[in-house]
C-alpha positions in Angstrom: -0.8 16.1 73.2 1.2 15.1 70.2 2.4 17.7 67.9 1.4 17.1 64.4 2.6 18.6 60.5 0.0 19.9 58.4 1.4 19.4 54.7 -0.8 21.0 52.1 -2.1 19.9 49.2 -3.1 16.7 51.4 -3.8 14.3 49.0 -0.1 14.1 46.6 -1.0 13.0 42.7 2.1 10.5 41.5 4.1 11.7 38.6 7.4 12.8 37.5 6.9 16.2 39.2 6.5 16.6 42.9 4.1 19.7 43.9 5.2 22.0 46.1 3.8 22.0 49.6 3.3 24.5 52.4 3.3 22.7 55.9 2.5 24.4 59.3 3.1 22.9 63.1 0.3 22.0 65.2 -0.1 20.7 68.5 -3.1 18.2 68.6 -3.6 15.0 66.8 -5.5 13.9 63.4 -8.4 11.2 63.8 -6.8 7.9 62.5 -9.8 7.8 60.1 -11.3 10.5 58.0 -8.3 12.7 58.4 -9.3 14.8 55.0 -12.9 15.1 56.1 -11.9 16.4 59.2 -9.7 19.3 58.1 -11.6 19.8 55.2 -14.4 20.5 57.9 -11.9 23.0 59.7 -11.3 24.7 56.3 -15.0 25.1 55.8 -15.3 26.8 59.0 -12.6 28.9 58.8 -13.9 30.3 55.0 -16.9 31.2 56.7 -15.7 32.9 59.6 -13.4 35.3 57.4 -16.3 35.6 54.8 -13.6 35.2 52.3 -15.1 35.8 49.0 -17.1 32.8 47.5 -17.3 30.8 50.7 -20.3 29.7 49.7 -19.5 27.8 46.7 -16.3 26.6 48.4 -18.1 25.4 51.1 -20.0 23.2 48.2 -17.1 21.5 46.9 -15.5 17.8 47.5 -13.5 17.6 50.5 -10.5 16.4 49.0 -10.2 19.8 46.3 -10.4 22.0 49.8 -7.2 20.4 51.6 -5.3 20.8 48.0 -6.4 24.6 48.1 -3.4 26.1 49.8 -4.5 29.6 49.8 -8.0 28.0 51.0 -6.4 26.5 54.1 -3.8 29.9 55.0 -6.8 31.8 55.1 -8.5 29.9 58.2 -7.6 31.7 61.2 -6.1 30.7 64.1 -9.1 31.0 66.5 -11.1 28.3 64.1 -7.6 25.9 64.2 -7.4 26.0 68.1 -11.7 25.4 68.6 -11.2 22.7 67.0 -8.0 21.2 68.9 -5.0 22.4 67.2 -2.8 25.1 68.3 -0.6 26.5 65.7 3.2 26.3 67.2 4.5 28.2 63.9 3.4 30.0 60.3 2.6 28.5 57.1 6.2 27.5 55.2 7.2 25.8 52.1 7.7 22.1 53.4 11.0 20.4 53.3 
């Protein structure tokens, strides 16, 4: 297994500002296509397992506004990142 970095928002608009990200540590590997779909699919899971509130109507929404969502992707727990092949190796931290 390869370990992978998780930096979220995903998908990084160009302009004069950089966002700020969050990243985590994973052990597992991304599909080489349809990365966004897939966690976006992990995110999905995750809000329904916790029942956060609204999960519903985030479940509804494009992939790519989940994986910019960092509060959306900290609340999927670990149990729902590890089913589905990555093993968290550290916490949620601003990225470097």
């Amino acid at each position: 297994m390869s370990t992978v970095t998780l930096k979220i928002p995903m998908i990084t608009a160009t302009g004069p500002v950089k966002p700020s990200q969050t990243s985590r540590d994973f052990q597992g590997a991304l599909p080489s296509v349809g990365a966004i779909a897939f966690i976006a699919h992990i995110v999905r899971e995750g809000l329904e397992s916790v029942q956060y509130p609204d999960f519903q109507g985030h479940n509804a929404l494009p992939d790519e506004y989940l994986v910019q969502e960092v509060a959306l992707v900290k609340a999927v727990p670990n149990d729902v990142w590890i089913r589905n092949g990555f093993y968290p190796l550290s916490d949620w931290q601003p990225a470097r």
